[in-house]
C-alpha positions as a Markdown table, in Angstrom:
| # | Residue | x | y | z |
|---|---|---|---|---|
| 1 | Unk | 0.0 | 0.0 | 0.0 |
| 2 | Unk | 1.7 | 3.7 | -1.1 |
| 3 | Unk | 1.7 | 6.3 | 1.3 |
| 4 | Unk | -0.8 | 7.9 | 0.0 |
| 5 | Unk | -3.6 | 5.1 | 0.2 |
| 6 | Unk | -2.2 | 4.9 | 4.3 |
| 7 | Unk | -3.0 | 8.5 | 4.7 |
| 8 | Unk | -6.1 | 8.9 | 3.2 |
| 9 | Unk | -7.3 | 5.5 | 5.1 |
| 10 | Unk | -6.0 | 7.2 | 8.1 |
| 11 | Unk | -7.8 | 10.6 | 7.6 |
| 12 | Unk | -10.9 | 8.5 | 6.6 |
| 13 | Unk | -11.2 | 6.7 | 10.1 |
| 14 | Unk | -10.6 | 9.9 | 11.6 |
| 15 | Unk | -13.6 | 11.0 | 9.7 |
| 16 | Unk | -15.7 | 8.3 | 10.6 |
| 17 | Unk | -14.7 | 9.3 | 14.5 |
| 18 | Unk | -16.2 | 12.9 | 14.2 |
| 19 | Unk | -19.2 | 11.5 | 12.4 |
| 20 | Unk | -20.0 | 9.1 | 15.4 |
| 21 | Unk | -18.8 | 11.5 | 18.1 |
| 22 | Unk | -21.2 | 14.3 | 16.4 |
| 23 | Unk | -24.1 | 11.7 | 16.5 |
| 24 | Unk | -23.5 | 10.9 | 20.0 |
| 25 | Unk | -23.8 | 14.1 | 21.0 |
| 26 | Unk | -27.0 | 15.0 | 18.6 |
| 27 | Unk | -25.3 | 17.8 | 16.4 |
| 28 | Unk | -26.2 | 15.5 | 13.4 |
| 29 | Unk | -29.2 | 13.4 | 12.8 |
| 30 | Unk | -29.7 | 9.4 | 11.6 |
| 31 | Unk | -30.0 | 10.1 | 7.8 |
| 32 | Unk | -26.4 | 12.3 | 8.1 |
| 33 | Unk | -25.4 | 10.1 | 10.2 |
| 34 | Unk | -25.9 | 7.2 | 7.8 |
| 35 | Unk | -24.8 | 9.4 | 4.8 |
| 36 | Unk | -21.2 | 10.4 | 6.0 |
| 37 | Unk | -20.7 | 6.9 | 7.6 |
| 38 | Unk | -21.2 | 4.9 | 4.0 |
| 39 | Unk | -19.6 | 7.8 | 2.2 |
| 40 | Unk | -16.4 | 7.5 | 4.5 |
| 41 | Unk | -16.3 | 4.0 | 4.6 |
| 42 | Unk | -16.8 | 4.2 | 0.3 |
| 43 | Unk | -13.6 | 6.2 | 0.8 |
| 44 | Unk | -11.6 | 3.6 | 2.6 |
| 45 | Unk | -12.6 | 1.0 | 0.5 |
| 46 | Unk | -12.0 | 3.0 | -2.8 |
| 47 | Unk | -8.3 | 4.2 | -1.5 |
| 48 | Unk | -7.9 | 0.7 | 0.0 |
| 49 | Unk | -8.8 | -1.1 | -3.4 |
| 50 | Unk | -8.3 | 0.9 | -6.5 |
| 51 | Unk | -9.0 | -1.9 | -8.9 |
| 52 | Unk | -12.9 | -1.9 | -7.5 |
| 53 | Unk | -13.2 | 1.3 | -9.6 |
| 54 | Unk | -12.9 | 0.1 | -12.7 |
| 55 | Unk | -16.6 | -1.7 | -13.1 |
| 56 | Unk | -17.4 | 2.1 | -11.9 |
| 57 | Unk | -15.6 | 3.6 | -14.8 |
| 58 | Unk | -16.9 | 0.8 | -17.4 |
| 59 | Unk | -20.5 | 1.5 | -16.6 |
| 60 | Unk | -19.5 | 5.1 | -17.3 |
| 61 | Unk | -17.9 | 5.0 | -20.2 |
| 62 | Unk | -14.6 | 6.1 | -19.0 |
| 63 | Unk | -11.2 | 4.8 | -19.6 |
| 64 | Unk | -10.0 | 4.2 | -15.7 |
| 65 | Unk | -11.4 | 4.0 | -12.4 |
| 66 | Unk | -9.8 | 7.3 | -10.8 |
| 67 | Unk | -11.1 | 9.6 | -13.6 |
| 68 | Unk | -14.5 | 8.1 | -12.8 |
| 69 | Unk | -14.5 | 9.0 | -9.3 |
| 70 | Unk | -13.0 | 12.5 | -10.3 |
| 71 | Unk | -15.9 | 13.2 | -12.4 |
| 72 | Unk | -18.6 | 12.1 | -10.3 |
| 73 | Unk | -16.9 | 13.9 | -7.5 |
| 74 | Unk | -16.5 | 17.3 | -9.5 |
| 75 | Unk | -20.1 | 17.1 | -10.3 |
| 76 | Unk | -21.1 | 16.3 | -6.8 |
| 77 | Unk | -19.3 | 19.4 | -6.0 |
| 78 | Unk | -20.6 | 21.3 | -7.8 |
| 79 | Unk | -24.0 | 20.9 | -6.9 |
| 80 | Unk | -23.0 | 21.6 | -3.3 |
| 81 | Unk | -22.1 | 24.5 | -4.2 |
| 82 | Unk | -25.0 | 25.0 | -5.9 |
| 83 | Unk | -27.1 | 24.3 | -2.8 |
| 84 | Unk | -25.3 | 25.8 | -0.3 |
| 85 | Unk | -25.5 | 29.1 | -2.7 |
| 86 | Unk | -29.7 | 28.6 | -2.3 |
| 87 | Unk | -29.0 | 28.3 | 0.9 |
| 88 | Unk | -27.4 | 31.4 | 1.9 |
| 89 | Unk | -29.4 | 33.5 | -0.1 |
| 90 | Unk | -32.6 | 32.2 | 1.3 |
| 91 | Unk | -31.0 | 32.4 | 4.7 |
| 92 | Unk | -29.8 | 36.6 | 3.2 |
| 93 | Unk | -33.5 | 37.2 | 2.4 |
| 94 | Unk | -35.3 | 35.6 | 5.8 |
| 95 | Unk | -32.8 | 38.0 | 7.5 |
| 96 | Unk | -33.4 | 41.2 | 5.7 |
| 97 | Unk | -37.3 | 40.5 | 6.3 |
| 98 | Unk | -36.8 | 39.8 | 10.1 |
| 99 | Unk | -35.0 | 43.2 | 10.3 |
| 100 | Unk | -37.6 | 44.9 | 8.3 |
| 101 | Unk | -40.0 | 43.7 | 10.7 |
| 102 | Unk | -38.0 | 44.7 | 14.2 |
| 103 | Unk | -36.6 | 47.8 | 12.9 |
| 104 | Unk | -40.8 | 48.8 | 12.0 |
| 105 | Unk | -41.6 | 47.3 | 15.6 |
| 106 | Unk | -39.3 | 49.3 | 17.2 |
| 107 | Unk | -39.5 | 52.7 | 15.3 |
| 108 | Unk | -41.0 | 55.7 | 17.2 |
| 109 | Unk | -44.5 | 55.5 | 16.8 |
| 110 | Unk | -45.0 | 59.5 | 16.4 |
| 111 | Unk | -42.6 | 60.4 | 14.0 |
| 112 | Unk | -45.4 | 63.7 | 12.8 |
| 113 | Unk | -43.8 | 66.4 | 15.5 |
């Protein structure tokens, strides 16, 4: 195994740590919880195993297994971003209303003299 594949093991099960300690202490729920523990452990077996990405990269179309799981990861990615982009912006706008809303609670009532 290169140095590389230890590391990225290593980080993995690291990973996998944090996503158990953060369900144990309720910062994330079952369905994250599931998500990041199957996605991690994809990770160890992917770095662990290079070879099992090449039915991956068939399937696709796509001459090996590592350019597979960069595309799919680029695209993943980007939709993130894409999302965490809605996100903010819906998060922007809910803000600007709620200080709309206390700034027109809080305004002087008589503002005529």
């Amino acid at each position: 195994m290169l140095l590389i594949q230890i590391l990225t093991v290593l980080f993995a099960l690291f990973a996998l740590t944090r996503v158990w300690s953060r369900f144990r202490k309720r910062v994330i729920g079952i369905s994250e919880f599931f998500f990041w523990t199957a996605f991690w452990a994809a990770v160890c077996v992917l770095v662990a195993m290079p070879a099992a990405t090449q039915w991956f990269a068939k399937i696709l179309g796509v001459g090996r297994g590592a350019d597979a799981v960069f595309y799919v990861t680029l695209v993943a990615l980007c939709y993130g971003v894409f999302r965490l982009q809605l996100k903010i912006r819906t998060q922007q706008h809910e803000m600007s209303e709620l200080v709309r809303k206390l700034a027109i609670a809080q305004a002087p009532k008589d503002q005529t003299k």
